[in-house]
C-alpha positions as CSV (number, residue, x, y, z in Angstrom):
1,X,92.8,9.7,42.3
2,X,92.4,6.8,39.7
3,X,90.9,3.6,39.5
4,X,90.9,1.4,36.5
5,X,88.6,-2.2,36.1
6,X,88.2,-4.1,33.5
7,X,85.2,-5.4,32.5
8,X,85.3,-9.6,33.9
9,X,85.6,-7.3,36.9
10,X,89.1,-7.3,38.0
11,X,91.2,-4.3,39.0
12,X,94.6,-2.8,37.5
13,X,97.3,-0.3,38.2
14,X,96.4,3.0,36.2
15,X,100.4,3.9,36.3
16,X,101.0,0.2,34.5
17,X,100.7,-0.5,30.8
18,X,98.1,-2.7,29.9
19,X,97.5,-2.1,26.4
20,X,99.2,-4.0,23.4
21,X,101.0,-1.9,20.6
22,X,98.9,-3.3,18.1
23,X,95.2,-3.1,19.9
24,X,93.2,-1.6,17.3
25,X,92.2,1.2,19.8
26,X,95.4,2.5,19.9
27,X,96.7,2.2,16.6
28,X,93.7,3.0,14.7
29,X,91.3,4.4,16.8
30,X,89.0,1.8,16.3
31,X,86.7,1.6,19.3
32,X,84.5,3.6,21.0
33,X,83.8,4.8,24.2
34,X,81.4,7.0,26.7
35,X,82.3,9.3,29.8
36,X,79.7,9.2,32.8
37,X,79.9,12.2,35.5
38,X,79.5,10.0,38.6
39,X,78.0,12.4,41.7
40,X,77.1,11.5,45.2
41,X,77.7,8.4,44.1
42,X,75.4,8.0,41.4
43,X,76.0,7.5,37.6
44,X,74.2,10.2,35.7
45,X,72.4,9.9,32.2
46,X,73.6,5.8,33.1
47,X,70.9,4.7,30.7
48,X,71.3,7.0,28.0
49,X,75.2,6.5,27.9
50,X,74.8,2.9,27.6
51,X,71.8,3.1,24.9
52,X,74.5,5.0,22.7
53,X,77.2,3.1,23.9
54,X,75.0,0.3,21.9
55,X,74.4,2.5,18.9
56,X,78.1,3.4,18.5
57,X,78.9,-0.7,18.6
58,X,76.1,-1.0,16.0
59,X,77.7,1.3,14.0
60,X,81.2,0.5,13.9
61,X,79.8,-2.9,13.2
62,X,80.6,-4.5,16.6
63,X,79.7,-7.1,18.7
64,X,76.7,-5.4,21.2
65,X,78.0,-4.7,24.7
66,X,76.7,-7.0,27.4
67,X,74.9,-4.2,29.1
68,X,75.2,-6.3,32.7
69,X,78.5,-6.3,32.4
70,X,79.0,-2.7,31.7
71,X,76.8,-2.0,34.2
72,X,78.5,-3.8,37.1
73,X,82.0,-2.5,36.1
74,X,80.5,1.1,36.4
75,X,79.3,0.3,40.0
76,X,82.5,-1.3,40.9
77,X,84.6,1.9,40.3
78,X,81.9,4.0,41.7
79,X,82.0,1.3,44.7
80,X,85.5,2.0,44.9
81,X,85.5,6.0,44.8
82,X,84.8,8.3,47.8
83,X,81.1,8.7,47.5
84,X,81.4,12.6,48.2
85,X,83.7,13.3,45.7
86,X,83.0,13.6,42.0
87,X,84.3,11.2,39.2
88,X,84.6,11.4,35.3
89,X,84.2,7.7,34.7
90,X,85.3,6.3,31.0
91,X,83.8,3.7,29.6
92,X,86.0,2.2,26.8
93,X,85.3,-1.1,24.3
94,X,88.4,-1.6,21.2
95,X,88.1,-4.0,18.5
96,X,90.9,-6.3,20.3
97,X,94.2,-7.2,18.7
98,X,95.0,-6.6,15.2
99,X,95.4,-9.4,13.0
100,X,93.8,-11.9,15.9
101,X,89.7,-12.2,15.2
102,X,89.4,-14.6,17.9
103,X,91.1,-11.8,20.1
104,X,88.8,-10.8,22.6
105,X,88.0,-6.8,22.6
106,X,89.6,-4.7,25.1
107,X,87.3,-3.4,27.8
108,X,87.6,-1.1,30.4
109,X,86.2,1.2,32.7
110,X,88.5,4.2,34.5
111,X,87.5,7.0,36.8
112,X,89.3,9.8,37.2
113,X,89.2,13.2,39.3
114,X,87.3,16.3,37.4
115,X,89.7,19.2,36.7
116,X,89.9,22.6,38.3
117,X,89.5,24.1,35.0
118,X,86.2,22.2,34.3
119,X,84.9,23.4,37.9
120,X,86.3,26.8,36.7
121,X,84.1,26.6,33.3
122,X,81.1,25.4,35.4
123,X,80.9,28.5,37.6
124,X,82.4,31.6,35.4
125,X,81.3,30.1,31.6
126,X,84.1,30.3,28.6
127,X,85.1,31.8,25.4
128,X,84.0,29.8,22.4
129,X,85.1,30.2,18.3
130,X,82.9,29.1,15.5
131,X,84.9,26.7,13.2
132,X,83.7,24.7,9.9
133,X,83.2,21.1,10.3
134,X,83.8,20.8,6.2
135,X,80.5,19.2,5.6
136,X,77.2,19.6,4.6
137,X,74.5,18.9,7.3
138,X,72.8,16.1,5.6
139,X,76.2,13.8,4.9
140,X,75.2,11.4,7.3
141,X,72.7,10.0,5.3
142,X,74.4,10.1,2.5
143,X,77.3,8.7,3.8
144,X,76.8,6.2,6.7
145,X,80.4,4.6,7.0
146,X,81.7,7.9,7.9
147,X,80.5,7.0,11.3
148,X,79.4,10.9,12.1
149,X,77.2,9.8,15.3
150,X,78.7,7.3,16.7
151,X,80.9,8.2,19.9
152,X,84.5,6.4,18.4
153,X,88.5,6.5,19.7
154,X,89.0,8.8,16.6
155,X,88.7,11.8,18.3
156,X,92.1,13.6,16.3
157,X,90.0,16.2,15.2
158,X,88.2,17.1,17.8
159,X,90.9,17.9,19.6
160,X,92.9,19.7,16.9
161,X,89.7,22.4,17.2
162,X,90.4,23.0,20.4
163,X,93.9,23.5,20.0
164,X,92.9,25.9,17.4
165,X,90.5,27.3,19.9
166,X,93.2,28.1,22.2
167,X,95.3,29.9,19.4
168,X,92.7,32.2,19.2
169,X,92.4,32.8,22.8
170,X,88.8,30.8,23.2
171,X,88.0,27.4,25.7
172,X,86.3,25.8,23.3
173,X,84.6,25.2,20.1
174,X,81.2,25.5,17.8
175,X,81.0,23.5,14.7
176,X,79.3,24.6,11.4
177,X,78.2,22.6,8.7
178,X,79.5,24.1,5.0
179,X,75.6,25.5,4.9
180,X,76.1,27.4,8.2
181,X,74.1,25.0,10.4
182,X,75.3,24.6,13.6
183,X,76.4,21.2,14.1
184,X,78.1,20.8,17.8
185,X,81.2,21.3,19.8
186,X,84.0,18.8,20.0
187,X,82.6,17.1,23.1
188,X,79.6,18.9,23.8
189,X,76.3,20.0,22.4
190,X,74.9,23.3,21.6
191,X,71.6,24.5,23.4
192,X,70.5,28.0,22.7
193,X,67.7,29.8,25.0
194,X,65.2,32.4,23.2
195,X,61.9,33.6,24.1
196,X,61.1,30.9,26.9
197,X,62.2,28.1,24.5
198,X,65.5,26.1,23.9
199,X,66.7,25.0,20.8
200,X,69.5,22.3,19.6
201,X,70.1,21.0,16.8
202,X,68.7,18.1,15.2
203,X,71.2,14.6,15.7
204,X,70.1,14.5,12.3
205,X,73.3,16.7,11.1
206,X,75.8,14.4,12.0
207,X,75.8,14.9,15.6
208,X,76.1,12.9,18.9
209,X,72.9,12.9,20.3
210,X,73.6,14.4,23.6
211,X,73.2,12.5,27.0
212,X,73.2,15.5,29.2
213,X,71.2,17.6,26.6
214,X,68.2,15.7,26.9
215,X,68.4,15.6,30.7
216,X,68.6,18.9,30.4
217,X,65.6,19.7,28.3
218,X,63.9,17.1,30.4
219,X,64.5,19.2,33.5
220,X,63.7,22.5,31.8
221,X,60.4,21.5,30.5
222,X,59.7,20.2,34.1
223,X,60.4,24.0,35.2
224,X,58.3,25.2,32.7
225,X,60.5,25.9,29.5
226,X,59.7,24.7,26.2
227,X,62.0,23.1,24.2
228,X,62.4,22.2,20.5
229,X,65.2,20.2,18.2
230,X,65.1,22.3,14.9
231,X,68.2,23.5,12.3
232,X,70.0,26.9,13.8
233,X,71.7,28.7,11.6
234,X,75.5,30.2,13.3
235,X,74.0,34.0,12.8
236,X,71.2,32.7,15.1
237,X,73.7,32.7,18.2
238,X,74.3,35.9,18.9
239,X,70.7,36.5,19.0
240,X,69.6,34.7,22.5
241,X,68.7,35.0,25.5
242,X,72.3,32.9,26.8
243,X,74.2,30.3,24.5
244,X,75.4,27.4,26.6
245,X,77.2,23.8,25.5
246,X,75.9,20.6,27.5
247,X,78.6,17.8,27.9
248,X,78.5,14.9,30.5
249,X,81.7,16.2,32.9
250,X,81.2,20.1,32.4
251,X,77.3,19.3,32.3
252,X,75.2,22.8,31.2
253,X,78.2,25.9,30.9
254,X,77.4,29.2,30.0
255,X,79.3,30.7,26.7
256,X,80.3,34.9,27.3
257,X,82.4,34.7,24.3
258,X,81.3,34.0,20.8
259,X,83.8,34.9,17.7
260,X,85.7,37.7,19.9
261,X,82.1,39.0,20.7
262,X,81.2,39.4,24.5
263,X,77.7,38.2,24.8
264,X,74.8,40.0,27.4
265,X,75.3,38.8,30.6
266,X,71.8,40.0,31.1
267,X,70.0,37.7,31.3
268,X,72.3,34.5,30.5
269,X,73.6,34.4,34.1
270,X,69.9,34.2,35.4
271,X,68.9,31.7,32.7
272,X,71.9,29.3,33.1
273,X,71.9,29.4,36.4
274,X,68.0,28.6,37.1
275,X,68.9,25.7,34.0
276,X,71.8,24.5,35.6
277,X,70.3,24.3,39.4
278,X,67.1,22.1,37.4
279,X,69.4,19.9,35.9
280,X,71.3,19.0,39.1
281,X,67.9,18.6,41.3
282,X,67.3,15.6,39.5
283,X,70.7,14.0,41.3
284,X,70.1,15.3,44.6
């Protein structure tokens, strides 16, 4: 199932074109967008998805969404979705037509079905490689209109580390800074339990801060974890209690695999678990 609004509010036919070949979104990759798990009806991490939403905009030096708006095309796919059945909905904003500045953006908001293979990765964890990202961990600072941190269309390399991924037999990736921080994974973040504490990396690095990450920590501190956003070095991995990657559709999944390297399941599968039941309380 599919259902596609825009954002005045009106509805379109997912199998029909609607984007023009020379929409800046599609040609360049200039845009930026967010993807919302929708359950039981209800948007999660709404807030926090729009909030960057905003910060992406600011970034890529765009007009600021009109947060209503947004909001109200959100509830009219979920509106229009069975309200027992999950939803990956997209939120999308393009720079408009190129050439035409009095073009209005393109915006967009599409639901789709979630994947067997992301239900898969929920319940039995994946494999996951550790690949350079080709920077240092401080080039965001140094180098702003790189846009590392804001949520853009560009998302060609991302998705050429999973392919890699999958050459090597691995679901999914880890990036490293040239230092041998850990940065994050292509659309996810890294959260690392050790000791009755769990650690992610600073947004600081270059990184997306993550949505589902800090509802995650929220709900683990409520459950009696502590929790801490520090530099982790790749060695560091291997060395906890259960590695897991938090992302909004495949929220908090369990890595086994690191490098070829079969982590403990002892006691990963107890901590994700008790993380992952916390996390979805909150929506129930």
């Amino acid at each position: 199932m599919r259902v596609l609004a825009f954002l005045d509010g009106t509805f379109a036919d997912p199998d029909q074109a609607h984007i023009r070949v020379d929409d800046l979104g599609l040609v360049r990759g200039d845009g930026i967008f967010e993807t919302i798990l929708v359950t039981n009806g209800v948007p999660r991490e709404l807030d926090a998805h729009l909030d960057r939403f905003a910060r992406s905009a600011a970034k890529m030096d765009m007009a600021p969404p009109d947060r209503e708006a947004w909001e109200r095309v959100v509830r009219l796919v979920i509106d229009n979705w069975p309200a027992d059945v999950e939803l990956a909905l997209k939120i999308v904003l393009t720079r408009g037509i190129d050439g035409d500045p009095d073009e209005k953006p393109t915006a967009f908001a599409y639901g789709t079905d979630i994947p067997e293979s992301t239900k898969q990765a929920r319940r039995d964890g994946i494999g996951v490689v550790t690949l350079n990202r080709g920077f240092e961990a401080d080039l965001m600072e140094r180098a702003p209109w790189l846009l590392l941190g804001a949520k853009t269309l560009s998302y060609s390399v991302n998705m050429a580390a999973q392919r890699e991924a999958r050459r090597r037999g691995a679901a999914d990736v880890i990036f490293t800074s040239t230092e041998g921080y850990v940065l994050e994974g292509p659309t996810s973040n890294v959260v690392l339990a050790r000791g009755g504490t769990l650690y992610t990396p600073p947004p600081t690095n270059g990184i997306l801060p993550g949505t589902t990450q800090g509802d995650v920590f929220r709900a683990a501190e409520r459950a009696g974890w502590k929790t801490e956003v520090t530099q982790l070095k790749a060695d560091e991995l291997v060395t906890g209690d259960a590695l897991m990657l938090a992302s909004s559709v495949r929220k908090l999944t369990r890595v086994h695999t690191l490098d070829d390297v079969r982590l403990a399941d002892d006691p990963a599968v107890e901590i994700h678990a008790e993380l992952a039941k916390a996390y979805d309380a909150q929506y129930e």
